[in-house]
N, C-alpha and C positions, 0 to 999 in steps of 0.2 A: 261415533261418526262425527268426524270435524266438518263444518257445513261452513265454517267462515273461515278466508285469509288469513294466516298466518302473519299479512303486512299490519292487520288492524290491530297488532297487540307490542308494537314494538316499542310506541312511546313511553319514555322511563317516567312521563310526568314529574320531573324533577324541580321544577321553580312553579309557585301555585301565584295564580292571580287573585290576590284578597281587596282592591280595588274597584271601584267601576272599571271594565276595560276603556281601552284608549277613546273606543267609537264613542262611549258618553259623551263625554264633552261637546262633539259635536253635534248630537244632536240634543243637547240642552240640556242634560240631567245630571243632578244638582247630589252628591251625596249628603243624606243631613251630616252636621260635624260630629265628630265623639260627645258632646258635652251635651246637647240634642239629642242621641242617642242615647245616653245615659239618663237625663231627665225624663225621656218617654217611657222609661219602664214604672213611675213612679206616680205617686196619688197624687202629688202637691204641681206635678211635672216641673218640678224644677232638681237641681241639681248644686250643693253649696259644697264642694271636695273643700279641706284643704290645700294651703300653699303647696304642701308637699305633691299632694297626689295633682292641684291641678299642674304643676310643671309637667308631671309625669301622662297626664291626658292631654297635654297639648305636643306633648311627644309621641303619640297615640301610642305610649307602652300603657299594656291590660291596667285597666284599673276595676273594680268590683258594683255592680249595676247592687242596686235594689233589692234584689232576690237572687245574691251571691252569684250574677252568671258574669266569668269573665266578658266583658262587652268586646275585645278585638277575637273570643273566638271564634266568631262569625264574620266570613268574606261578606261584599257587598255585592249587591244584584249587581249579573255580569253587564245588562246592558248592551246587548252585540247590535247589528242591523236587524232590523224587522221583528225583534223583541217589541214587548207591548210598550216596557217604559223607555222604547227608543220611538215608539209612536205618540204616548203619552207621559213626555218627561216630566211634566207638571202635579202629573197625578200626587193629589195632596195626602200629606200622612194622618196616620191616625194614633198618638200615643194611647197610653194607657187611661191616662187623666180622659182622654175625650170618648175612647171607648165606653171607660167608669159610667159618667156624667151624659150617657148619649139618652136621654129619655125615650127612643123607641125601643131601643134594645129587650132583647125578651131574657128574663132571671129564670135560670132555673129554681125550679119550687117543688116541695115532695111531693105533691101532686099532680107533679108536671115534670118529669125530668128523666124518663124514658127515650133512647134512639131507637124508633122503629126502623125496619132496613126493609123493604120490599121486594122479593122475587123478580127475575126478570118474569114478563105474564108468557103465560100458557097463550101456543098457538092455536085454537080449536081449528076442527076440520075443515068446516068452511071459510075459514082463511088462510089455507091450506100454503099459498100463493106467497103467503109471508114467509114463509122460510126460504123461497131467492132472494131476497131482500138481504139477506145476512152478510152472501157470500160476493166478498168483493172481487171485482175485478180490477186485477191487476195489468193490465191492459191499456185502461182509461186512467183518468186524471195526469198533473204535470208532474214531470219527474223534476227537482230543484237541483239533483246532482251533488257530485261531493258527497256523496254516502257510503252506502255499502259498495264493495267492489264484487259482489256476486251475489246473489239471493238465495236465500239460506232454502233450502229446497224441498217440500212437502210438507208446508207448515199450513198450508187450507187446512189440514183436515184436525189442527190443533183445536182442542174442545175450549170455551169460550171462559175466564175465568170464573172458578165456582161462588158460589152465594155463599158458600159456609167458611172459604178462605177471607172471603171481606167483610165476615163479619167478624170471624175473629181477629184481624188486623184493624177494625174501628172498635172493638172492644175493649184494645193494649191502646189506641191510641188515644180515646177519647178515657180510657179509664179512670172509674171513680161512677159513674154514669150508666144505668143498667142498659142493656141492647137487645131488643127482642125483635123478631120475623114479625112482618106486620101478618095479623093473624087470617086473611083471604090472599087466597094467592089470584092474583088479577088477570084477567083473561083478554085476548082479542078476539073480537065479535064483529060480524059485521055492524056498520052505522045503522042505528033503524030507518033511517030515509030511505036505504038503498036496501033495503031486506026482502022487499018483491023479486029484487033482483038480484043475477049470480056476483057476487062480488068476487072482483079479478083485480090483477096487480095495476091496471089503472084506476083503480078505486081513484076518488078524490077524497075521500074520507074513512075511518076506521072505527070501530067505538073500541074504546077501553074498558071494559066493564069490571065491577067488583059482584061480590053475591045480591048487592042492592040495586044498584046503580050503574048508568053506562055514562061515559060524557065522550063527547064526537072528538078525532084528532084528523088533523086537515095532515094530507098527505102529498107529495112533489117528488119528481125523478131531481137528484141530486144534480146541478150544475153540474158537476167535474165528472160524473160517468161513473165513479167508484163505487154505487152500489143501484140499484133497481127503484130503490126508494126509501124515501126520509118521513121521521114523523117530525111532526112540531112538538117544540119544548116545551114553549108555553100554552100549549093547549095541555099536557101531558101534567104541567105544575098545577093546571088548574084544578085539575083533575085529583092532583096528590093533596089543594088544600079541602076540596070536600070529603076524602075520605080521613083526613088528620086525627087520628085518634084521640080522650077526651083527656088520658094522660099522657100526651108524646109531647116530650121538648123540642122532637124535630120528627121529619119521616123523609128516608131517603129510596128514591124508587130506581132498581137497577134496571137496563134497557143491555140488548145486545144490539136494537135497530141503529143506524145511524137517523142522525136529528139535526136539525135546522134552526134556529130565531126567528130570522125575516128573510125573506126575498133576497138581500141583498149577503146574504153567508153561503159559505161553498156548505158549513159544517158547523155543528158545535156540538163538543164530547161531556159538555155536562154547566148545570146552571142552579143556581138559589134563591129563593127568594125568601131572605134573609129572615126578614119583618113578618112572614107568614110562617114559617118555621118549615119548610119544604124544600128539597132538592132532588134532582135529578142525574145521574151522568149515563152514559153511552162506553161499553166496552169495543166500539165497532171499529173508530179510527186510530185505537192501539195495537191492533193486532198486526204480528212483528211482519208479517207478507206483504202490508204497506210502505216498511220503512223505507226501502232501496228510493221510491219513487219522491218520498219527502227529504230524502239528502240527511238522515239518520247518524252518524257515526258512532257506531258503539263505545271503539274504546273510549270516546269522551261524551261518555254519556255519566251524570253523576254517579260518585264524588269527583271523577276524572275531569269533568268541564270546566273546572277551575285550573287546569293547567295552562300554564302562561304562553305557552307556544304553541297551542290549539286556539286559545284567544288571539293570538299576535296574530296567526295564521289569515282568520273568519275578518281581521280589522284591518289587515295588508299592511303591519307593523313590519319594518325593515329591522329597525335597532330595537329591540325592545329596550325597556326603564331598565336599568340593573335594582334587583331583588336589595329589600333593604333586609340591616341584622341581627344576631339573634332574640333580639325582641318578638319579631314578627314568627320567629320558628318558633319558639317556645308557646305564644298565643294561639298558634293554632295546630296545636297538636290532635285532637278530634278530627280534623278535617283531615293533616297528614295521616291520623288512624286508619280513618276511613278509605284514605288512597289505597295504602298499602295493604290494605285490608282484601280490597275487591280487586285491585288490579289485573289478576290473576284467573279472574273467572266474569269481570263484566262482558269480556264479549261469550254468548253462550254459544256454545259446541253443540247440543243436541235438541233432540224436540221437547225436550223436561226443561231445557232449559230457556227454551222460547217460551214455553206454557208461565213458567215462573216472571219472565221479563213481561208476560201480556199483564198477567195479575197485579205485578207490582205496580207497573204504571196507572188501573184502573184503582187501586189499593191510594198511591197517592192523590188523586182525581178526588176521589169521592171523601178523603179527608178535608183537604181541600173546599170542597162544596158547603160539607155541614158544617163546618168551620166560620162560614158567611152565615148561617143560620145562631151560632153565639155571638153575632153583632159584630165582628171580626172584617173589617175593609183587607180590600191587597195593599201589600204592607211593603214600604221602597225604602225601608232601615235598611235592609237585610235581604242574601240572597235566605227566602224562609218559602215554608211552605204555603202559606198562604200569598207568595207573588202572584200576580197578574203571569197569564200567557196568551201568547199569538199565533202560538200554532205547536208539532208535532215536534219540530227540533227542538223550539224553545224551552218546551214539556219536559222533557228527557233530562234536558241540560239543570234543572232546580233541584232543590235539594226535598227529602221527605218530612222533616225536621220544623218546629215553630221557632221561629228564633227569641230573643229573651224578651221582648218589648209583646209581640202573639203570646207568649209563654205565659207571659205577668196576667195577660188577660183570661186566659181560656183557668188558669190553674187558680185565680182569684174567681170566678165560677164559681167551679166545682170544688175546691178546697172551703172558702170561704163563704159565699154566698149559700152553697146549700149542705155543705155538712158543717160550718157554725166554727172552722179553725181560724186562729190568728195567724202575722205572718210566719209562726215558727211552724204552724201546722203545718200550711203552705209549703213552705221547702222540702217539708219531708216527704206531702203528698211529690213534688217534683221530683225527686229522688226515687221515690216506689214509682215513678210514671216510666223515668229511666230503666229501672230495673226488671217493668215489664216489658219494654220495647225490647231489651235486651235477649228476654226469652223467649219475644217471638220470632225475631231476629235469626237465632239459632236454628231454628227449626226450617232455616230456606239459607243454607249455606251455599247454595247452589247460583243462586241470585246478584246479583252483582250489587243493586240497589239494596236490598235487606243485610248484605255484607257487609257494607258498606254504613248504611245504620245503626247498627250492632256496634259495631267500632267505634263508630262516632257516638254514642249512646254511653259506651262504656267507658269513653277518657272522661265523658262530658260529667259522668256519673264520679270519676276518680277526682276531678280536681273540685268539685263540690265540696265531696265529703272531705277533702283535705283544708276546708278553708273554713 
C-alpha cells in the first residue's frame, strides 16, 4: 500500500549543505573554527598541528581530532528559522576539557553504572479515563504547512513504540554499560486527595504510583487541543529521583501521555535532570498522524535534511553558494553513505513502516535525554545527537549519531573511567560501538533513519580502521 506521494521522493539530494545554512548568520550564530573544534575533543583543550597540517586546517581539508575521527566528517548544525540555536545563538559550548573538569558531573562506578529504562505504567481501572488521553486529535492544533501533501491514512491505530525495541537500541548505543527494566512496573492510581471521589478526565491531579509509593502529577488540557490531557514532567522526574535505584547510573522513564514543563509550553516530548541521574520522554508528539499538521517533510528528514536545496528552499536562498571541491566530497563520505543509503525508503510506504519512523524518532529522543544524565550539555560543534531542539521538524531534521567532541566524552566514560582502558582501549571500545550500531541498524532496513545510520556507522567505522 503506497500511502504517500510519489512527488515527496524526487529530490536527487545532490549537493549537501555541511555549513551553517545561510539563515545563521543572521540570526547570530557563530560556528566554532576547525582549530576549536579540534582542541575540544581534547584533555589539554588545545590543539598544536604542525605547519603542515595547520595550512591544511585552515584550508578546512580533514585533518585527524584526538581520537582519530576525521573532524570535517561531520556537517555543522543546520541552524534554519525557529531551530533552538536560531533562538539561542549564543548557547555556550561545551568541550571535552570542560566536560572532564565539570565537578558536578556524575562518574560512572561499578557500583553504580547500571541504565534502568522504565515501562510505560499501567493504566488501572479506575483510571480507566486515561486511555482518551493517548489518542490525538488531529483536528486541533496549527497546521505550519509545507509538509506532507496527503495524510498517510489509518495510522491511529499504529500500536505505540515497544519497550523492548528501546531498550535494545540504548543497549547498542550506550554500550559497554549494562541495561535493565526497572524492576516495578509503575501504575496510575488515582491521587489519594481525590480517592473519595470518582476520578475523571478533569482530574487535576493523578498519582503515579510504584509497589511502595505514590507521588501526585498535576494534570492540564493541553493549549493546542492535540490531546485530552497532559501530565507534568517535572512532577514525573520527581518522582523518577525517589524511586532511583541504589545501583542505577541513570533511570529513564518511558510515557505514551503527552507532557508539559510550565504554563507557558504547548508541549515537551522529553527531559533530564542531568545532576539527578533521571530522564523522562513522551512517545505521544512523534506519532507520524501528527506530522501533516507540523509541516513534517519526509524526504528531508535525516540524513536527507542536509541537502542544500531543501535548506536554500526553508532560507528563501535565490543563488545558492557554489559547493566547494573534492576535499569536502571526500570528508564527508559517511553522510554521502548515509544519503544514498536511505534515500530510497525514507519516505515510508506502509503502516510497518510508520511503526518503525514512530520508534526511531522516540529511539533518538531518549538517547538524547540520558545523554544529559553523563554531564553531556547540547552540543553547537556539530550537527550531533545531543543538539538542542524547538520542536517536531527541527527533531527529524538531526542526526542520531554523537559527533567526535560528545563521542570523546561519553566513550572516556565508559572506556576509561570505568573499565580502567587508555586511549588505545578507547578507540577500540569506539570501533566495537560502531560495529554494534551497525548490527542493530540491519535489523530495521526498512527505516529510513536506521538506514541511514548503518551507512554512516559503517564508513565512519571503515576510515577509522584505515588510519
Amino acid at each position: 500500500m503506497n500511502i504517500m506521494p510519489t512527488s515527496e521522493e524526487q529530490c536527487p539530494h545532490l549537493d549537501l549543505q555541511l555549513e551553517p545554512s545561510p539563515y545563521a548568520a543572521e540570526a547570530g550564530f557563530e560556528w566554532q573554527p576547525l582549530c576549536r573544534r579540534l582542541a575540544a575533543t581534547t584533555k589539554s583543550g588545545r590543539r598544536a598541528p604542525s605547519a603542515g597540517s595547520r595550512r591544511k586546517a585552515e584550508n578546512d581539508i580533514p585533518a585527524q581530532s584526538a581520537i582519530g575521527e576525521p573532524a570535517l566528517s561531520y556537517p555543522a548544525p543546520l541552524v534554519l528559522p525557529n531551530d533552538d540555536l536560531a533562538c539561542d545563538p549564543k548557547c555556550p559550548p561545551q568541550s571535552f576539557r570542560s566536560w572532564l573538569y565539570e565537578k558536578a558531573r556524575n562518574k560512572p562506578k561499578e557500583d553504580r553504572r547500571t541504565l534502568y529504562v522504565a515501562a510505560v505504567p499501567e493504566i488501572t481501572s479506575s483510571m480507566a479515563f486515561m486511555r482518551d488521553w493517548l489518542q490525538p486529535d488531529t483536528a486541533s492544533g496549527r497546521s505550519s504547512g509545507g509538509g506532507l501533501k496527503q495524510k498517510p491514512p489509518g495510522n491511529k491505530t499504529l500500536p505505540s513504540p515497544s519497550y523492548e525495541d528501546i531498550v535494545s537500541y540504548l543497549s547498542t548505543f550506550y554500550r559497554g554499560l549494562p541495561l535493565k527494566p526497572f524492576p516495578q512496573r509503575l501504575r496510575f492510581v488515582p491521587w489519594e486527595e481525590t480517592r473519595m471521589k470518582k476520578p475523571n478526565i478533569h482530574s487535576t491531579y493523578v498519582g503515579l504510583a510504584t509497589r511502595d509509593s505514590c507521588t501526585r502529577i498535576r494534570v492540564r488540557s493541553p493549549p493546542d487541543g492535540v490531546f485530552k490531557g497532559q501530565l507534568n514532567l517535572g512532577d514525573i522526574l520527581d518522582a523518577a529521583i525517589e524511586m532511583l535505584p541504589g545501583d542505577a547510573y541513570s533511570l529513564l522513564l518511558l510515557l505514551d501521555h503527552d507532557m508539559y514543563e510550565d504554563e507557558d509550553d504547548d508541549f515537551c516530548c522529553g527531559r533530564a535532570y542531568g545532576g539527578s541521574r533521571v530522564a523522562v520522554v513522551s512517545s505521544s508528539r512523534y506519532h507520524p498522524i501528527l506530522d501533516e499538521q507540523v509541516g513534517i517533510e519526509y524526504s528531508h528528514m535525516w540524513p536527507a535534511s542536509h541537502c542544500k536545496s531543501y535548506i536554500n528552499g526553508l532560507c528563501t536562498v535565490d543563488k545558492p553558494k557554489e559547493q566547494s571541491g573534492d576535499p569536502w566530497a571526500t570528508s564527508f563520505i559517511p553522510l554521502r553513505a548515509a544519503i544514498d543509503a536511505a534515500k530510497d525508503i525514507i519516505v515510508p510506504t506502509s503502516q510497518e513502516g510508520l511503526r518503525a519512523l514512530w520508534f526511531s524518532r522516540l529511539a533518538r529522543t531518549a538517547s538524547h535525554e540520558l545523554g544529559h544524565c553523563f554531564g553531556m550539555e547540547h552540543c553547537v560543534y556539530y550537527a550531533c545527537n545531543m543538539q538542542s531542539t524547538a520542536g517536531m521538524a527541527e527533531d527529524v531534521r538531526q542526526p542520531p549519531y554523537l559527533c567526535p567532541i560528545c563521542l570523546s566524552k561519553f566513550s572516556y566514560a565508559v572506556a576509561c573511567e570505568l573499565q580502567g582502558h587508555d586511549d588505545t582501549g578507547r578507540q577500540l571500545y569506539i570501533q566495537e560501538r560502531y560495529g554494534a550500531i551497525i548490527t542493530f541498524c540491519d535489523g530495521w532496513k526498512g527505516n529510513g533513519l536506521f538506514t541511514g545510520y548503518g551507512a554512516w556507522a559503517r564508513a565512519r567505522l571503515d576510515l577509522l580502521q584505515q588510519t
